[in-house]
ZAZA-456285 format. One record per residue: x negated, y, z of N, C-alpha, C in turn; residue in three letters. Coordinates in nm, 3 decimals, decimal comma. Example, Ala and Ser with C-alpha at 12.3 -4.5 7.8 and 13.67 -1.06 7.14 Angstrom:
! residues 2
site neast=-1,319; nnorth=-0,569; nup=0,780; caeast=-1,230; canorth=-0,450; caup=0,780; ceast=-1,320; cnorth=-0,330; cup=0,780; residu=ALA;
site neast=-1,285; nnorth=-0,225; nup=0,708; caeast=-1,367; canorth=-0,106; caup=0,714; ceast=-1,290; cnorth=0,003; cup=0,787; residu=SER;
This chain:
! residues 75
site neast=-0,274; nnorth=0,221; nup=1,847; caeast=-0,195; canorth=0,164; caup=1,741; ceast=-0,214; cnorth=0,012; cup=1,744; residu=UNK;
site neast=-0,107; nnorth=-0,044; nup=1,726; caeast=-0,130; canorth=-0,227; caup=1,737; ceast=-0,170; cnorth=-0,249; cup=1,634; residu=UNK;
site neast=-0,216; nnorth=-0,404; nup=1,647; caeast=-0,319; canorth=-0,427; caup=1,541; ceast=-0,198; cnorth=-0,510; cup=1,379; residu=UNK;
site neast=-0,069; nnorth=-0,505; nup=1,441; caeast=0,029; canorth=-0,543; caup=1,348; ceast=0,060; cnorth=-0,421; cup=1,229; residu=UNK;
site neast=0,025; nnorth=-0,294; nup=1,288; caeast=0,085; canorth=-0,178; caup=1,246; ceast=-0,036; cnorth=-0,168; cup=1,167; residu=UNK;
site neast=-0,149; nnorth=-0,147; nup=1,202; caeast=-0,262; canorth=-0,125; caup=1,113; ceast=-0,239; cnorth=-0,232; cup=1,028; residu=UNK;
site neast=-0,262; nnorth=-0,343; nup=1,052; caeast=-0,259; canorth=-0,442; caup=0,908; ceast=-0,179; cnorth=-0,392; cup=0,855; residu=UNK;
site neast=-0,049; nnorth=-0,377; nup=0,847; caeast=0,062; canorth=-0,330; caup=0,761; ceast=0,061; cnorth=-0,199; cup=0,674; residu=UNK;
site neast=-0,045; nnorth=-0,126; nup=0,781; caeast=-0,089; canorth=0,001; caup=0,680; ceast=-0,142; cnorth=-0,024; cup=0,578; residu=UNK;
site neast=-0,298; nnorth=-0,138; nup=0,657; caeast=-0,337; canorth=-0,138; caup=0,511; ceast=-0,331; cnorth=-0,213; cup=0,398; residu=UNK;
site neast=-0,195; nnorth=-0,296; nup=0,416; caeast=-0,136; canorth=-0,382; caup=0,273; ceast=-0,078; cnorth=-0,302; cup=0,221; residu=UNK;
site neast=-0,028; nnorth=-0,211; nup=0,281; caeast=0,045; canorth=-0,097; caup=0,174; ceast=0,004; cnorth=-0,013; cup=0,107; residu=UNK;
site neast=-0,113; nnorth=0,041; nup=0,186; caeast=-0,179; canorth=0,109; caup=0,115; ceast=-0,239; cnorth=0,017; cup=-0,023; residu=UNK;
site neast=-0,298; nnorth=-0,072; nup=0,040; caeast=-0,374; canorth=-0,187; caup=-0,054; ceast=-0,291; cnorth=-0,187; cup=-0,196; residu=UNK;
site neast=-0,187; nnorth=-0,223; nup=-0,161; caeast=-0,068; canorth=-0,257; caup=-0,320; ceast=-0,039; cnorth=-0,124; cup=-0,336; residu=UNK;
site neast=-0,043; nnorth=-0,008; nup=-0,282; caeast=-0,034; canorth=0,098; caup=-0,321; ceast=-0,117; cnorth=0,123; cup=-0,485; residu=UNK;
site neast=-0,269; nnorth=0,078; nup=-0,407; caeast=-0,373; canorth=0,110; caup=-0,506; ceast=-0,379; cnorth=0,028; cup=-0,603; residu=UNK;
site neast=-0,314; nnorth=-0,117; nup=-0,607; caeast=-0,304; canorth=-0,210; caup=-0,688; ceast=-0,188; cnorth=-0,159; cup=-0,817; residu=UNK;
site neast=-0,068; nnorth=-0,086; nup=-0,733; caeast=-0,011; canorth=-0,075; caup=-0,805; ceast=0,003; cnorth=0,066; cup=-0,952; residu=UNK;
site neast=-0,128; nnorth=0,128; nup=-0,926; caeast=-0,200; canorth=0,228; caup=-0,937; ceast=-0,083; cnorth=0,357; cup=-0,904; residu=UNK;
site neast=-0,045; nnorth=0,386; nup=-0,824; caeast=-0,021; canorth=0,487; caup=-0,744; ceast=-0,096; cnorth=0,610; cup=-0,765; residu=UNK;
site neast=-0,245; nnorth=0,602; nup=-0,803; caeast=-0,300; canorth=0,726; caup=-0,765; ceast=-0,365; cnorth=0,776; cup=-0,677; residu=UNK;
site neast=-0,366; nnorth=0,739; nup=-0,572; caeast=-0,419; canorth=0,785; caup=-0,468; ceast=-0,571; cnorth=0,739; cup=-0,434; residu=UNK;
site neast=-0,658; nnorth=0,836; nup=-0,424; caeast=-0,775; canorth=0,838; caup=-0,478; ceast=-0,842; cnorth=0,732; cup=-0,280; residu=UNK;
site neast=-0,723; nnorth=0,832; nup=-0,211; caeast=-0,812; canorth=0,726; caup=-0,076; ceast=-0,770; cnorth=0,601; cup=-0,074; residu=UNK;
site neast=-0,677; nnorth=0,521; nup=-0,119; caeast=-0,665; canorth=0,388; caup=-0,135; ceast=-0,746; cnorth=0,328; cup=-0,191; residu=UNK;
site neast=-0,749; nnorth=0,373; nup=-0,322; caeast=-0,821; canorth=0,308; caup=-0,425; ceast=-0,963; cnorth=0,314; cup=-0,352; residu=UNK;
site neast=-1,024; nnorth=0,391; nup=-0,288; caeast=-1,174; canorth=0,358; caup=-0,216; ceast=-1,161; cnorth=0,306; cup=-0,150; residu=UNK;
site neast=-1,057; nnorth=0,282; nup=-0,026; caeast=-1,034; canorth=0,192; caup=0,029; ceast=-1,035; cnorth=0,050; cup=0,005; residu=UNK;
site neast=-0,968; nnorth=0,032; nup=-0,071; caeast=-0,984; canorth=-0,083; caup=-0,141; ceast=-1,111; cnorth=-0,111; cup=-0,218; residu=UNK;
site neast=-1,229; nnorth=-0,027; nup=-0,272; caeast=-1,336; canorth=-0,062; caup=-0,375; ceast=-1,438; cnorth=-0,108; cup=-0,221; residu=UNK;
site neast=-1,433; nnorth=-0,018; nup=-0,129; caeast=-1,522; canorth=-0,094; caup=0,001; ceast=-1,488; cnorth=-0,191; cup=0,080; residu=UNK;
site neast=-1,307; nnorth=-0,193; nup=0,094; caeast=-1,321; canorth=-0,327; caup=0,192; ceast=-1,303; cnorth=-0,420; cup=0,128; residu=UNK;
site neast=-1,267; nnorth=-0,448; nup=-0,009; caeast=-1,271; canorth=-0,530; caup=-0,093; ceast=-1,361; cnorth=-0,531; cup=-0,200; residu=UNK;
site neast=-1,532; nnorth=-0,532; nup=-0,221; caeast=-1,600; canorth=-0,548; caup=-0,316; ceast=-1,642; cnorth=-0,637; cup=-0,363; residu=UNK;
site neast=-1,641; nnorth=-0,601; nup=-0,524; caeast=-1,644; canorth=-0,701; caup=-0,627; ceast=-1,809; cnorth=-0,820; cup=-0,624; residu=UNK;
site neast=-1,914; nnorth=-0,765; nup=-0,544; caeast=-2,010; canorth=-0,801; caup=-0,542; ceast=-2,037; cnorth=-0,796; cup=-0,394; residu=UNK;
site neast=-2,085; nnorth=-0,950; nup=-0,360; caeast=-2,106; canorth=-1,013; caup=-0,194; ceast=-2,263; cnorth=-0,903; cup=-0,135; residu=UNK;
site neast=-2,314; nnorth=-0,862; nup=-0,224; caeast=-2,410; canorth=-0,786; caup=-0,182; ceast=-2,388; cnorth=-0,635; cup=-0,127; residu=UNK;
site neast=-2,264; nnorth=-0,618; nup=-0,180; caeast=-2,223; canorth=-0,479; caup=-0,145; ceast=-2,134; cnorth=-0,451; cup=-0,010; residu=UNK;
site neast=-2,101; nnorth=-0,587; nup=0,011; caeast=-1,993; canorth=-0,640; caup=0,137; ceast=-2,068; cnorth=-0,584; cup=0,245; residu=UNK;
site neast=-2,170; nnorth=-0,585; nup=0,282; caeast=-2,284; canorth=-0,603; caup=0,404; ceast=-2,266; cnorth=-0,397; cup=0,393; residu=UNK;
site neast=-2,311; nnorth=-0,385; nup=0,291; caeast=-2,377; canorth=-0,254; caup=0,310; ceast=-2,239; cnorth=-0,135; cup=0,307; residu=UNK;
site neast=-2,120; nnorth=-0,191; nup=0,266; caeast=-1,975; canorth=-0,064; caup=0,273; ceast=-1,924; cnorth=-0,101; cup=0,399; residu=UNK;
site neast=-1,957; nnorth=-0,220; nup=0,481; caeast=-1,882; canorth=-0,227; caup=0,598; ceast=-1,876; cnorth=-0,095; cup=0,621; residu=UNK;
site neast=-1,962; nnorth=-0,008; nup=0,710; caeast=-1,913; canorth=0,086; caup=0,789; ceast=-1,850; cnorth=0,174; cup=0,723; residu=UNK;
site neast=-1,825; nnorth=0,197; nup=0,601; caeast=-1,759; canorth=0,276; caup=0,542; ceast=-1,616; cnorth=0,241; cup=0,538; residu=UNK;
site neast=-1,641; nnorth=0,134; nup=0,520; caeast=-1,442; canorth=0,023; caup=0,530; ceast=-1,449; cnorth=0,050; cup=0,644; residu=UNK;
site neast=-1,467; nnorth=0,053; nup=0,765; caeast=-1,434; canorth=0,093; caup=0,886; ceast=-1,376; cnorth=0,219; cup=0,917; residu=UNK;
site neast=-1,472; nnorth=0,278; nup=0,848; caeast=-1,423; canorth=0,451; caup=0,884; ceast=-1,313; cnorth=0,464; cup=0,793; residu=UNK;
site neast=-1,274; nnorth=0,416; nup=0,703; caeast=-1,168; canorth=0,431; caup=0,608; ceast=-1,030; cnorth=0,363; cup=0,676; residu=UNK;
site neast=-1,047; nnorth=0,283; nup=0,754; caeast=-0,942; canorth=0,200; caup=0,824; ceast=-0,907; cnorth=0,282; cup=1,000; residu=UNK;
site neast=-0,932; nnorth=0,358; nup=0,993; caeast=-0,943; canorth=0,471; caup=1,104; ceast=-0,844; cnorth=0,531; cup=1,076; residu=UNK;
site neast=-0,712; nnorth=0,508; nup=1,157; caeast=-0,601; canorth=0,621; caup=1,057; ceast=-0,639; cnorth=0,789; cup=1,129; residu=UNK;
site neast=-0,701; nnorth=0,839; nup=1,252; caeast=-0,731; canorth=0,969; caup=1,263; ceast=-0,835; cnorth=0,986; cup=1,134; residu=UNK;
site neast=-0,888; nnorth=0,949; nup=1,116; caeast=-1,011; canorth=0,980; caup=1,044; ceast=-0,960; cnorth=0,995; cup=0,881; residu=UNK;
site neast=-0,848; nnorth=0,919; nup=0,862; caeast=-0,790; canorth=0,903; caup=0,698; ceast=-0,720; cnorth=1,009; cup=0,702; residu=UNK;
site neast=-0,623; nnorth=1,062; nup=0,833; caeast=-0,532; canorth=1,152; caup=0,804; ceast=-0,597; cnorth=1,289; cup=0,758; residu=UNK;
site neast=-0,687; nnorth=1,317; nup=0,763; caeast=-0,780; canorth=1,426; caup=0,733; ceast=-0,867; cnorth=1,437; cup=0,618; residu=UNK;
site neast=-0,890; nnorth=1,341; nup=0,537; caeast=-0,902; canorth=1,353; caup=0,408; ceast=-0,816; cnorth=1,361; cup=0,316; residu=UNK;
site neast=-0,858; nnorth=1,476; nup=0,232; caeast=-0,784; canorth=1,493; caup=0,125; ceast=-0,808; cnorth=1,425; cup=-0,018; residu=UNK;
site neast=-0,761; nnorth=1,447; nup=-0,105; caeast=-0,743; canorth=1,316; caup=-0,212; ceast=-0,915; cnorth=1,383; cup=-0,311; residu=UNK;
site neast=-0,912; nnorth=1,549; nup=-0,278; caeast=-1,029; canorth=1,547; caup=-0,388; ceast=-1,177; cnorth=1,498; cup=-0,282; residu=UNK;
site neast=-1,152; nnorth=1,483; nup=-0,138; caeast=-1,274; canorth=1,451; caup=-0,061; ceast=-1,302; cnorth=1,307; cup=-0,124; residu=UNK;
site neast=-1,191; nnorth=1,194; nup=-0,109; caeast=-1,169; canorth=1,084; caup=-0,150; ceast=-1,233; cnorth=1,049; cup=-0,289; residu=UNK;
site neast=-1,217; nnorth=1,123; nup=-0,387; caeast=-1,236; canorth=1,160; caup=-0,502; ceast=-1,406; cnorth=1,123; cup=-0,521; residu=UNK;
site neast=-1,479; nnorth=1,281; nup=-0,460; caeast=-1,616; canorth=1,265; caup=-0,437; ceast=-1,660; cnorth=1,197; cup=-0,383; residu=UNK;
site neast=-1,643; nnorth=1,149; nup=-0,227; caeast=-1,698; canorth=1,036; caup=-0,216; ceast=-1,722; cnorth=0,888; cup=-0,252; residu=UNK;
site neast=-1,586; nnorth=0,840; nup=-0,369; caeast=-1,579; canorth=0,719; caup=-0,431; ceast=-1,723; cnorth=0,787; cup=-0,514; residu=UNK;
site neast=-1,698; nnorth=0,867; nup=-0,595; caeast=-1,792; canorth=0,952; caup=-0,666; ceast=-2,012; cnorth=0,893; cup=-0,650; residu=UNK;
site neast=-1,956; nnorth=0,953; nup=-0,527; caeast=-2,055; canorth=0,951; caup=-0,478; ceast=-2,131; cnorth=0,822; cup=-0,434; residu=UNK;
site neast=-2,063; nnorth=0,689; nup=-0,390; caeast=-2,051; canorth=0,594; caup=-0,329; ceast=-2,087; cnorth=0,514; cup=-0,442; residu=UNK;
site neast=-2,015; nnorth=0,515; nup=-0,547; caeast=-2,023; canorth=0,440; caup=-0,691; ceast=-2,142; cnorth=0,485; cup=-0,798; residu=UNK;
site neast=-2,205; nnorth=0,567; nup=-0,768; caeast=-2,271; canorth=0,592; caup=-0,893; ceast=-2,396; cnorth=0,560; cup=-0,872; residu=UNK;
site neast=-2,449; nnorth=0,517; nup=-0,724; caeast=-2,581; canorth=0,433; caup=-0,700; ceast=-2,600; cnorth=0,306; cup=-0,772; residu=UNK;
């Protein structure tokens, strides 16, 4: 996949979640590759990575998405 097509995925997705859409994998998407605190930047990289993986996204479902924000956020 070119690297034009991925960016474009993920602005859409991005304003997807901005625009609250709903969608529980954006919205994590967005809470890891965009966090509110520079300390948290270091430690969700690999998670923003794996989230920016479109094989890897197409296979989660919205309640996996769900728990793992879940899960991710409540440390």
């Amino acid at each position: 996949m070119s690297s034009l097509i991925r960016l474009l995925l993920v602005v859409t997705l991005a304003t997807g979640a901005l625009a609250g859409c709903g969608d529980p994998c954006a919205e994590l998407e967005q809470k890891v590759c965009e966090p509110k605190l520079a300390s948290q930047k270091r430690d969700f990289a690999p998670l923003c990575k794996l989230m920016q993986e479109q094989d890897r996204r197409e296979h989660l479902t919205k309640q996996k998405c769900t728990d793992l924000s879940r899960h991710v956020f409540k440390r």
